[in-house]
The first five atom37 places (N, CA, C, CB, O) and aatype in JSON, in Angstrom:
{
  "aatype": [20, 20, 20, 20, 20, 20, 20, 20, 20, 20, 20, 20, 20, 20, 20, 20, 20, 20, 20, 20, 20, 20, 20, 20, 20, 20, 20, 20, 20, 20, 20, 20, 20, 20, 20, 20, 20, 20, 20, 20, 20, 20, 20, 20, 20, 20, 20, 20, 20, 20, 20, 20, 20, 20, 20, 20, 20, 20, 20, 20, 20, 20, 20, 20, 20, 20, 20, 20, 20, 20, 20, 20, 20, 20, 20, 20, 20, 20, 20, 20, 20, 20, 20, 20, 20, 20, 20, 20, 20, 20, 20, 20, 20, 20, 20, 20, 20, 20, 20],
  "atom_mask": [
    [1, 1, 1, 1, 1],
    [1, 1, 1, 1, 1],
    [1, 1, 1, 1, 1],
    [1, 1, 1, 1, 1],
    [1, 1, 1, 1, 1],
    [1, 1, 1, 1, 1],
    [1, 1, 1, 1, 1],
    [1, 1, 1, 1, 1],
    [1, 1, 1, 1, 1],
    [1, 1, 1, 1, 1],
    [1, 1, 1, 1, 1],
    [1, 1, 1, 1, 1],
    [1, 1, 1, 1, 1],
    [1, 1, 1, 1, 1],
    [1, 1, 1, 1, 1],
    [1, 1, 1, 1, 1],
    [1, 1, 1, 1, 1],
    [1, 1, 1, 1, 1],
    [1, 1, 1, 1, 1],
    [1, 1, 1, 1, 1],
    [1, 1, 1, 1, 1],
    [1, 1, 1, 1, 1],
    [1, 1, 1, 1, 1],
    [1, 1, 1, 1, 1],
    [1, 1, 1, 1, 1],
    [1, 1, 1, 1, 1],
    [1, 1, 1, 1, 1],
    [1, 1, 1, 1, 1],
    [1, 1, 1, 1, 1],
    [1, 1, 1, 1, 1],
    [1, 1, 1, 1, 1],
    [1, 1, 1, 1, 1],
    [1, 1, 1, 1, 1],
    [1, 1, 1, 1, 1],
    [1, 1, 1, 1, 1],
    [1, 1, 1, 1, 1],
    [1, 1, 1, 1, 1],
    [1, 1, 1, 1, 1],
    [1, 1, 1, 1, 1],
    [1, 1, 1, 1, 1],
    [1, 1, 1, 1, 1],
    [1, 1, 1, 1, 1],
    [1, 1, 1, 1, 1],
    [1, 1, 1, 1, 1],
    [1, 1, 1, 1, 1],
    [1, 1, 1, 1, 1],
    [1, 1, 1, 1, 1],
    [1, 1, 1, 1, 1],
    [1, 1, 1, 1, 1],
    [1, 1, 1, 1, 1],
    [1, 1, 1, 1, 1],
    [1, 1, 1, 1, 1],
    [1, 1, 1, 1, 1],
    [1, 1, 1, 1, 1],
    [1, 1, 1, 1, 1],
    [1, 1, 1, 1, 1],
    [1, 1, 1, 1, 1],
    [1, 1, 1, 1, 1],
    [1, 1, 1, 1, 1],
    [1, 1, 1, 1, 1],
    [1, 1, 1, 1, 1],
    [1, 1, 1, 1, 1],
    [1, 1, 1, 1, 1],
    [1, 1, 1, 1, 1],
    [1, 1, 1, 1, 1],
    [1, 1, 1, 1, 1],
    [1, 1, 1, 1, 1],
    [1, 1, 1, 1, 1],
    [1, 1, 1, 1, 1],
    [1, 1, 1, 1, 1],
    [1, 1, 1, 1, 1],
    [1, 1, 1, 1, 1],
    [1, 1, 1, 1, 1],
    [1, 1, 1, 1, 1],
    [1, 1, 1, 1, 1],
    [1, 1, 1, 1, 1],
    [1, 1, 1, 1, 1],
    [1, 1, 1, 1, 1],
    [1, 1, 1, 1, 1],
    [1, 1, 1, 1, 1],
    [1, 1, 1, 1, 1],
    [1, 1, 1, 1, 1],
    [1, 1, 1, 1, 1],
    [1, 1, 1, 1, 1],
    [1, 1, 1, 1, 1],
    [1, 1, 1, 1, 1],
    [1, 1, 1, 1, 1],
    [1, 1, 1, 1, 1],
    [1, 1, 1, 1, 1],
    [1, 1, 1, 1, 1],
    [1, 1, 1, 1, 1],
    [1, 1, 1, 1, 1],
    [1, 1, 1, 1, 1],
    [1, 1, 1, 1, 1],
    [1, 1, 1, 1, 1],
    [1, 1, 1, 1, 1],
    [1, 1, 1, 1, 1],
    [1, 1, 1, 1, 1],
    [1, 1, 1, 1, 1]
  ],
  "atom_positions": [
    [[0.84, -1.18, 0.0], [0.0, 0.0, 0.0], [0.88, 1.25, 0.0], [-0.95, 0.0, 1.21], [1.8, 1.33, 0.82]],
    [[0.69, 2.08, -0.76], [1.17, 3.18, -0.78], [0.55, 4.7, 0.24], [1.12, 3.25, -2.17], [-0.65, 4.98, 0.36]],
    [[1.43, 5.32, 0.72], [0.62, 5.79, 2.15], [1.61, 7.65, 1.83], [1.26, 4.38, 4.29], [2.75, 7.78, 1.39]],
    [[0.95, 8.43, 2.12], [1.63, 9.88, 1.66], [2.38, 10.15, 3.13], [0.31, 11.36, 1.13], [2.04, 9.8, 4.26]],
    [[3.62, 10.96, 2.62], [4.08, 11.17, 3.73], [3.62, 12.82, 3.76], [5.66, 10.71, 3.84], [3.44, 13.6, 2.83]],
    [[3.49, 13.04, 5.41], [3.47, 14.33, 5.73], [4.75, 14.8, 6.82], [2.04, 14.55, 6.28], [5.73, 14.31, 7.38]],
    [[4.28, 15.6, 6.76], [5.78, 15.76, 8.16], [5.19, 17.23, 8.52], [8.12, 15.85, 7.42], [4.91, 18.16, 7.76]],
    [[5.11, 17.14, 9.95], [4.67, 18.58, 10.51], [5.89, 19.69, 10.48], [4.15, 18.41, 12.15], [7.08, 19.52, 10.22]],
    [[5.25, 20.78, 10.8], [6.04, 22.1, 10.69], [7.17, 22.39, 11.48], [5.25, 23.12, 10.94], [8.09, 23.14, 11.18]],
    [[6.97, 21.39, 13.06], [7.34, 21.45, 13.88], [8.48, 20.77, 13.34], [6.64, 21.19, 14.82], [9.46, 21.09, 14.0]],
    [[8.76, 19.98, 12.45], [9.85, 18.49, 12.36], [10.85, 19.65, 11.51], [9.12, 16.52, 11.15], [12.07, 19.55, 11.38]],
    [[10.14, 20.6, 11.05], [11.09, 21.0, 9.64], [12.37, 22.16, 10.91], [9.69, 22.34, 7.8], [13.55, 22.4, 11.12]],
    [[11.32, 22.41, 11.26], [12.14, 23.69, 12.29], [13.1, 22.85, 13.38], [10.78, 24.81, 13.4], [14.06, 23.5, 13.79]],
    [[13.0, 21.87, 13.74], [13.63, 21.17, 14.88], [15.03, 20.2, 13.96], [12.2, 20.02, 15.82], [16.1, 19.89, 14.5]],
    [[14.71, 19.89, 12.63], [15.72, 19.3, 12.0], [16.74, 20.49, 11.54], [15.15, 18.42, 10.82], [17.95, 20.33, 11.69]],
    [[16.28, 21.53, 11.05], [16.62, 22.89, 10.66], [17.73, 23.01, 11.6], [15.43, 24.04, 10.79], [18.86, 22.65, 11.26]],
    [[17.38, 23.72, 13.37], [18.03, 23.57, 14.05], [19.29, 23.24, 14.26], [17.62, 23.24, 14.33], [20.29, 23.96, 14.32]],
    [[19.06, 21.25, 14.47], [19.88, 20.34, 14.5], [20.93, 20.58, 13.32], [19.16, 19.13, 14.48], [22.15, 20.41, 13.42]],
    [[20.36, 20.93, 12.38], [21.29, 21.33, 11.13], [22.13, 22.19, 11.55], [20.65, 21.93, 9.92], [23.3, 21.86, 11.69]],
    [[21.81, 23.13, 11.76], [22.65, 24.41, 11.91], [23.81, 24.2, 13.29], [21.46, 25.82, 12.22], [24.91, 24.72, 13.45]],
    [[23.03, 23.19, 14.21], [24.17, 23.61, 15.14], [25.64, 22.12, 14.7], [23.33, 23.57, 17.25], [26.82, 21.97, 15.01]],
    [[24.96, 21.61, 14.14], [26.26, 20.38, 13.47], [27.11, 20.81, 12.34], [25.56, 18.91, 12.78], [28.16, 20.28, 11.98]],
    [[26.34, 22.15, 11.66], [27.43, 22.61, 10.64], [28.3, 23.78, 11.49], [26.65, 23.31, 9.1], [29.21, 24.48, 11.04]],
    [[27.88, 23.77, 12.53], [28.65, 25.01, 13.56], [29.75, 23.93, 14.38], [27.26, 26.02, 14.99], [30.95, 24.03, 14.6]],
    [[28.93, 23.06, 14.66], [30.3, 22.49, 15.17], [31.63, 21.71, 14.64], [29.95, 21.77, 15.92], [32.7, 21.37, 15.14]],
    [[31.12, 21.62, 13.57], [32.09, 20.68, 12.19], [31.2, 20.94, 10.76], [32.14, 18.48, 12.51], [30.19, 20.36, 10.37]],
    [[31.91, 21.96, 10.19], [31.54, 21.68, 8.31], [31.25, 20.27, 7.11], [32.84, 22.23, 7.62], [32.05, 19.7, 6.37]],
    [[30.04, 20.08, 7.28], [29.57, 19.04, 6.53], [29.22, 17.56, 7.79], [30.91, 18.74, 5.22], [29.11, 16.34, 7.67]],
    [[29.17, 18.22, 8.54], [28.44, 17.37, 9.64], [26.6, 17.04, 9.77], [28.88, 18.19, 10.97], [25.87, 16.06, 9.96]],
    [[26.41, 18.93, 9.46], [25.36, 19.17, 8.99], [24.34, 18.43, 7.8], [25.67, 20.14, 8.77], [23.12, 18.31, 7.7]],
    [[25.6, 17.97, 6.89], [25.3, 17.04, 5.2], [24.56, 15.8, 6.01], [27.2, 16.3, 4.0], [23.38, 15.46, 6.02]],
    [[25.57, 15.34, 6.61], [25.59, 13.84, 7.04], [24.37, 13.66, 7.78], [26.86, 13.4, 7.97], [23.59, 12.86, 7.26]],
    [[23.96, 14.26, 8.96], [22.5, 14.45, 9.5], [21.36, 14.18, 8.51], [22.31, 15.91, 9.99], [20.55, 13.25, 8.53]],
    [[21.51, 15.43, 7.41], [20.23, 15.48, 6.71], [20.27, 14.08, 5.8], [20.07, 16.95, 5.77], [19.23, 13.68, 5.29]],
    [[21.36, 13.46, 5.63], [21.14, 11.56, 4.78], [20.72, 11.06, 5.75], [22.58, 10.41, 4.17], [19.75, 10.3, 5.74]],
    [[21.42, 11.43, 6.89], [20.81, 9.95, 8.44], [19.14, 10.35, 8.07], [21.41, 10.54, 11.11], [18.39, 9.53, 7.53]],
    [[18.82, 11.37, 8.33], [16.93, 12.12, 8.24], [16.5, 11.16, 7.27], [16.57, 14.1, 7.48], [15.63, 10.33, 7.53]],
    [[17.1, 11.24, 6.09], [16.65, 10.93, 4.79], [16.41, 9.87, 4.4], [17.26, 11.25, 4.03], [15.37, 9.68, 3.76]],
    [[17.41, 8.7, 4.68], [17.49, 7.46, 5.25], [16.38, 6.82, 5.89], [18.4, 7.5, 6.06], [15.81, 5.79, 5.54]],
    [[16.1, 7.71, 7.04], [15.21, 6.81, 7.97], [13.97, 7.34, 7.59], [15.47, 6.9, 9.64], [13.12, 6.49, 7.84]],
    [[13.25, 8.76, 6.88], [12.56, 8.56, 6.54], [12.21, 7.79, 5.43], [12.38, 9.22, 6.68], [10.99, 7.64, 5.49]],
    [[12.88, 6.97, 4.0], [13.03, 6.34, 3.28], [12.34, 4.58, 3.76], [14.4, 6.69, 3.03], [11.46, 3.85, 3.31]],
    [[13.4, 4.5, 4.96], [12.76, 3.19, 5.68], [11.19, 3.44, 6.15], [13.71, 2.81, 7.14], [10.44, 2.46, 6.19]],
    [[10.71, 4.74, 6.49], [9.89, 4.23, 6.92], [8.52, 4.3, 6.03], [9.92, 4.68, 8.08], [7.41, 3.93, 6.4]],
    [[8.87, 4.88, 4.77], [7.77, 4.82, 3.87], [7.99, 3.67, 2.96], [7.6, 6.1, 3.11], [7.43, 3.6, 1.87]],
    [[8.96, 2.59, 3.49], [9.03, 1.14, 2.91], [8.23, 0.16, 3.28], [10.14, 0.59, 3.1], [7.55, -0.65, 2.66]],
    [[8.49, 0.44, 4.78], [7.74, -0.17, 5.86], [7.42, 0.35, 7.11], [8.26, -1.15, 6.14], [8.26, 0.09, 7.97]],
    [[6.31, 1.09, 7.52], [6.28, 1.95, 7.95], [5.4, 1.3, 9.3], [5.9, 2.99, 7.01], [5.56, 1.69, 10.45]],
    [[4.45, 0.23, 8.9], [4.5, -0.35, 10.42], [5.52, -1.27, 10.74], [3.26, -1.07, 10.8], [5.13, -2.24, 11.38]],
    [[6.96, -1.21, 10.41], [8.1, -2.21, 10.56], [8.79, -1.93, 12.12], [9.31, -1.94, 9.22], [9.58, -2.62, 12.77]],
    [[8.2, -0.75, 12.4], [8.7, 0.17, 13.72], [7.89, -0.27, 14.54], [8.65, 1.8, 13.72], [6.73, -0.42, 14.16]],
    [[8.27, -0.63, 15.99], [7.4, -0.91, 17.07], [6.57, 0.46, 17.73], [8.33, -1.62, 18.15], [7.12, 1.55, 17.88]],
    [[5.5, 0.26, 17.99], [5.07, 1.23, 18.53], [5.57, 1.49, 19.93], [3.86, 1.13, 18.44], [6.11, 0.64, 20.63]],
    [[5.36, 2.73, 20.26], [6.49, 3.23, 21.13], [5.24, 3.77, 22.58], [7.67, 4.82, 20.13], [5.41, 3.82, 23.8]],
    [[4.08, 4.06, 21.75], [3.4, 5.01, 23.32], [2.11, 5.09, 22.27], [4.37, 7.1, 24.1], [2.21, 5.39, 21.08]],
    [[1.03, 4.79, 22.89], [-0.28, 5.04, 21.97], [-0.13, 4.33, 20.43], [-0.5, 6.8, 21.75], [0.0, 3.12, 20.23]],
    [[-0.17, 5.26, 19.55], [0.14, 4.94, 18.06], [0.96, 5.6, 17.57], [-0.8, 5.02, 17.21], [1.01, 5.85, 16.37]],
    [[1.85, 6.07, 18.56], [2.95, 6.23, 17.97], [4.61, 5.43, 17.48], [2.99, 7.0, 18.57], [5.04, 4.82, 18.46]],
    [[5.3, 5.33, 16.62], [6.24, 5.0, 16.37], [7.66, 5.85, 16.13], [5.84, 4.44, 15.61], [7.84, 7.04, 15.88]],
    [[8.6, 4.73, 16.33], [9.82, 5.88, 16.43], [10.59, 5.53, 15.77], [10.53, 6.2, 17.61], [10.83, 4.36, 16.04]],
    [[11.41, 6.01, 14.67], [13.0, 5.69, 13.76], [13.71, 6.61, 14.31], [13.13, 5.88, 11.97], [13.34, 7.72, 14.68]],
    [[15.01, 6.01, 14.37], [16.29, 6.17, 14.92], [17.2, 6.72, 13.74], [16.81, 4.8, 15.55], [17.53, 6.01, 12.79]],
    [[17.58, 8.06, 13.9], [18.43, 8.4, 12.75], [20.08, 8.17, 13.29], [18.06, 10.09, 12.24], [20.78, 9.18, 13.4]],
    [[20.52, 7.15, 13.54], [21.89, 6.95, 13.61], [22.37, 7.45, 12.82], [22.33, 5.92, 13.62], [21.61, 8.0, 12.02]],
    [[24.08, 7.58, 12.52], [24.62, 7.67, 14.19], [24.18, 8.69, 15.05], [26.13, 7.85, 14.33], [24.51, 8.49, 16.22]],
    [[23.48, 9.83, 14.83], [22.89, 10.78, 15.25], [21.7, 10.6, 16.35], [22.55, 11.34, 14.16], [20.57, 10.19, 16.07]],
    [[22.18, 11.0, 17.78], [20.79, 10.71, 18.96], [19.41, 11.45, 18.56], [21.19, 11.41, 20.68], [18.83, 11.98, 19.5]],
    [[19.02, 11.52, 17.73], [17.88, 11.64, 17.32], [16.71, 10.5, 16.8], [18.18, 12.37, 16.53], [17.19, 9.41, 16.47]],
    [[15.39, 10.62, 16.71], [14.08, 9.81, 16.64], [13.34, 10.77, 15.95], [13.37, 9.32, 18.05], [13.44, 11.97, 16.19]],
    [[12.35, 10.12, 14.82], [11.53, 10.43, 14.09], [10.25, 10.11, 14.76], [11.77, 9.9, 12.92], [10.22, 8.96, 15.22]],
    [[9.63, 10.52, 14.86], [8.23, 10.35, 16.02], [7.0, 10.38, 14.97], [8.01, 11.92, 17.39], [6.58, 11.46, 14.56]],
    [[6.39, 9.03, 14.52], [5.3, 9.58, 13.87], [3.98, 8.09, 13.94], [5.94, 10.14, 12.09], [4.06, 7.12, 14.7]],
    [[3.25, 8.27, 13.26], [2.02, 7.1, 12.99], [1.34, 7.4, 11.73], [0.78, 7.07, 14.19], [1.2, 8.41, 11.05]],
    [[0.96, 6.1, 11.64], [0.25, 5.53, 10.6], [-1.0, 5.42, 10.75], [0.65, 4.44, 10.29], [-1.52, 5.01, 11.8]],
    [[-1.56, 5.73, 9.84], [-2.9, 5.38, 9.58], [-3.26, 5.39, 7.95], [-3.81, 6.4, 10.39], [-2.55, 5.84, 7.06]],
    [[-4.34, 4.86, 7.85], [-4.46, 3.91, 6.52], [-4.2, 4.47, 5.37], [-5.74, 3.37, 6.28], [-3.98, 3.82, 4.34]],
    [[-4.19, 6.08, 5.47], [-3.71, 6.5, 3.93], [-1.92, 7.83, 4.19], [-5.67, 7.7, 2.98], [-1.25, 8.49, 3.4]],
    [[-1.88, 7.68, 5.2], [-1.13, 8.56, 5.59], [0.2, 7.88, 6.62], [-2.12, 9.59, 6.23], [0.02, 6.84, 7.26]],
    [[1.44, 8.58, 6.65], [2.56, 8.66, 7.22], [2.57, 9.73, 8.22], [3.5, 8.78, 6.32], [2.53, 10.73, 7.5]],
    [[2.59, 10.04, 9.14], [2.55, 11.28, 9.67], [3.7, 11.66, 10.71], [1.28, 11.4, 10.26], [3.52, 11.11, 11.79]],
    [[4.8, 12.44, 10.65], [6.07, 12.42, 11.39], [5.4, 13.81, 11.79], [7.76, 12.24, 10.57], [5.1, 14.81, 11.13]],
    [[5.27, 13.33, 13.62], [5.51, 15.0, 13.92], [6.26, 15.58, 15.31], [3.99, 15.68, 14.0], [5.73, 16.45, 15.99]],
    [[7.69, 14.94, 15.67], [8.47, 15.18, 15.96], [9.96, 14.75, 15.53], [8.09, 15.1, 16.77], [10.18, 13.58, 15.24]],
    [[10.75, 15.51, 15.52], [11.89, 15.16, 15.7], [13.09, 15.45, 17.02], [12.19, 15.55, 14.65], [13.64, 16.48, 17.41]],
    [[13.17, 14.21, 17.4], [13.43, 14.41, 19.16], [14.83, 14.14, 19.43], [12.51, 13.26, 20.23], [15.24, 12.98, 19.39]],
    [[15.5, 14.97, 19.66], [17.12, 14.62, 20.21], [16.96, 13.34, 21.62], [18.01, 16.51, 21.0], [16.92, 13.77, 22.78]],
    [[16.92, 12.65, 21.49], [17.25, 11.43, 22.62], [17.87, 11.88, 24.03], [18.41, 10.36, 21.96], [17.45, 11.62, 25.16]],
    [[19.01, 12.65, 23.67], [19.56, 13.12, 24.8], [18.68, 14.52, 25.86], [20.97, 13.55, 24.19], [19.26, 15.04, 26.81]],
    [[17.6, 14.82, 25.52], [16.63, 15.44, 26.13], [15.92, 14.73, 27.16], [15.83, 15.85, 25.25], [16.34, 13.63, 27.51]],
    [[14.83, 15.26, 27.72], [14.16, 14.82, 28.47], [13.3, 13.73, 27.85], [13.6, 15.78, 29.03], [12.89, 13.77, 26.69]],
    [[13.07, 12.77, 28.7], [12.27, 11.78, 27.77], [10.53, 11.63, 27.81], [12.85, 10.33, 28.15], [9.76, 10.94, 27.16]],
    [[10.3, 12.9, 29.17], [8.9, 12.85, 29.25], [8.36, 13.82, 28.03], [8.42, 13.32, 30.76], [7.19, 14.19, 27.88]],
    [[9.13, 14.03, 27.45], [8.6, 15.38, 26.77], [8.61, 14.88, 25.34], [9.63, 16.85, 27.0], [8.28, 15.76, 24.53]],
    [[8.9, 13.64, 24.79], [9.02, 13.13, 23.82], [7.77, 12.82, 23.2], [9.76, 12.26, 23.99], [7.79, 12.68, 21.98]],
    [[6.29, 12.63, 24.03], [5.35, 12.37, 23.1], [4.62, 13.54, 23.31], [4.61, 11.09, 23.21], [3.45, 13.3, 22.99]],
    [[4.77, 14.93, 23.76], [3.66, 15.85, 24.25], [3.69, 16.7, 22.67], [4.1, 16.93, 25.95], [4.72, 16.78, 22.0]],
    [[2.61, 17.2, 22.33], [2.22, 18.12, 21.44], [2.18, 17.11, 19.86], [3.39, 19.53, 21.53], [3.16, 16.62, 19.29]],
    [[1.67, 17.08, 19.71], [1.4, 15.6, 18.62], [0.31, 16.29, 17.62], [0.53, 13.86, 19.58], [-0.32, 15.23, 17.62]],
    [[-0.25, 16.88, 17.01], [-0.81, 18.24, 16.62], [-0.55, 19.03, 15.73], [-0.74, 18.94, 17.35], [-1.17, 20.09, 15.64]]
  ]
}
């Protein structure tokens, strides 16, 4: 089945971010992030319930090597990513605002 991906506003600004502060800390660090992103979103519009659910209906991909998680769910015609969560944060705060 083919399923559309969306990705909230919130994911673009929080990867954005992450971007900026990895090309600040090393030039073309920044590159490498946005393939890990790219990557795992790739996997997950392959197989997108291949991910265990994590909390409710939500699911999580792991953008190695990078401590970051793609936070999103499925439902029958749609992909829906709407966080992108640095790992090394707080972990209660990982499923709030879903929206």
């Amino acid at each position: 089945m083919k399923y559309i991906l969306v990705i909230k506003e919130p994911v673009n600004i929080e990867i954005t971010e992450a971007f900026e502060y990895y090309e600040r800390t090393q030039i073309g660090l920044g590159i490498k992030l946005l393939e890990a992103i790219d990557e795992a979103l790739k996997s997950i519009k392959l197989n997108p319930v291949g991910f265990q659910i994590k909390y409710k209906v939500y699911r999580t991909r792991s953008t190695k090597p990078f401590p970051y998680v793609l936070i999103y769910e499925v439902n029958s015609k749609e992909i829906i990513v709407y966080q992108f969560f640095c790992t090394k944060k707080d972990p209660r705060k990982k499923f709030r605002n879903k929206n």
